[in-house]
GUKEBA-702470 format. One line per field, with one value per residue (C-alpha): residue number from 0; x, y, z. Coordinates in pm, whole numbers, plus 50000, padded with zeros to 5 digits. Layout:
num = c(NUM;...);
east = c(X;...);
north = c(Y;...);
up = c(Z;...);
This chain:
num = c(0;1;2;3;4;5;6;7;8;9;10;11;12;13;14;15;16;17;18;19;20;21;22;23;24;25;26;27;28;29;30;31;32;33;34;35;36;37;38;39;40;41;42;43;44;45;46;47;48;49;50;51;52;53;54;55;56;57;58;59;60;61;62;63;64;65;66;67;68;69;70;71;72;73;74;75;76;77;78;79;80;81;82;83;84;85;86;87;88;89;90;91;92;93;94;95;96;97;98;99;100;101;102);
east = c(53314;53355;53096;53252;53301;52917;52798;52976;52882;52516;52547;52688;52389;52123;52291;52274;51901;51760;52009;51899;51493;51412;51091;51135;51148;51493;51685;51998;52046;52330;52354;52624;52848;52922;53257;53183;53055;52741;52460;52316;51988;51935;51993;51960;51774;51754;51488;51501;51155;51039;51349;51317;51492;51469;51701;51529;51670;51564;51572;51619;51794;51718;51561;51300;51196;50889;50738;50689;51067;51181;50950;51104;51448;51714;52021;52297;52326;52624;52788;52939;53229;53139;52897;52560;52561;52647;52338;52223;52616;52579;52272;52429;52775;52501;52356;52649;52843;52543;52551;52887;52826;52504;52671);
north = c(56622;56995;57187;57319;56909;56845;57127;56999;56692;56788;57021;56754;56517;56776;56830;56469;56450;56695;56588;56270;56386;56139;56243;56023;56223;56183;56350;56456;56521;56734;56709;56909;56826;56977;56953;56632;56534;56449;56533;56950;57007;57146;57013;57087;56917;56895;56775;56660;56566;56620;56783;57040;57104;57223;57319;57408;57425;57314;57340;56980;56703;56516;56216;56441;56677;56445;56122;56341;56348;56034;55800;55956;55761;55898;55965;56042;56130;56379;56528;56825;56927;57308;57460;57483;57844;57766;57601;57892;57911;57566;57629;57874;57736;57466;57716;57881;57518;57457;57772;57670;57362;57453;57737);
up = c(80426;80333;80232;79891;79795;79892;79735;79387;79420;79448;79189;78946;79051;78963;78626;78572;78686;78472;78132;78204;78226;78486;78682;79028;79338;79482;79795;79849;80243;80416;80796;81011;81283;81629;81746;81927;81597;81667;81410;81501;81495;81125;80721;80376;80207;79851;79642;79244;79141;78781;78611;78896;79198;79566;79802;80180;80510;80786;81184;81253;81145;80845;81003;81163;80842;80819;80598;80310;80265;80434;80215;79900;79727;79909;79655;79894;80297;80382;80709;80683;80876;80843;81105;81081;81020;80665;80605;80352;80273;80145;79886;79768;79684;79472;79268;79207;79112;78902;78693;78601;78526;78288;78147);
C-alpha cells in the first residue's frame, strides 16, 4: 500500500476516534518493505488512547516494539510499499491529512 493511502486512512481513523470520544487504547501499525518484500527493520506506530494520539517511530519492526504495544487492540496492520526512509515522511503526511480533515 502507498504511503499517501495509509497515511489517509489513519488520519480518517483518528478523526473518528476522537469524534467518537472513545478512551480504549488502540494501534494503528505501518511496517515497510524491502524490495524482496520482506518486512525492514523499522515502523510507525500510532497510538489513540484517550481522545489523544501518538505517532513514534521506531527501529524495528512492529512485532518487536515491546508488550506495552503488542498487548494493546490493534486497529489495523499496514505494509508500505515506500522505503523506510519515509518513516518520518509518513507522520507527517498524517498530521497534515488530519488538519484537513479537522479543519
Amino acid at each position: 500500500m502507498k504511503l499517501a493511502a495509509i497515511a489517509s486512512n489513519i488520519a480518517k481513523s483518528i478523526q473518528i476516534y476522537q469524534t467518537n470520544k472513545r478512551t480504549d487504547c488502540v494501534i494503528y501499525a505501518v511496517e515497510f518493505t524491502d524490495d524482496s518484500h520482506k518486512a525492514a527493520n523499522g515502523c510507525v506506530v500510532a497510538r489513540l488512547e484517550t481522545g489523544d494520539y501518538t505517532l513514534t517511530s521506531y527501529d524495528e519492526r512492529y512485532m518487536d516494539t515491546g508488550d506495552d504495544i503488542l498487548k494493546q487492540e490493534l486497529g489495523a496492520f499496514f505494509e508500505c510499499d515506500d522505503d523506510i526512509d519515509q518513516r518520518e515522511a509518513l507522520i507527517t503526511a498524517i498530521k497534515a491529512d488530519l488538519a484537513t480533515l479537522q479543519a
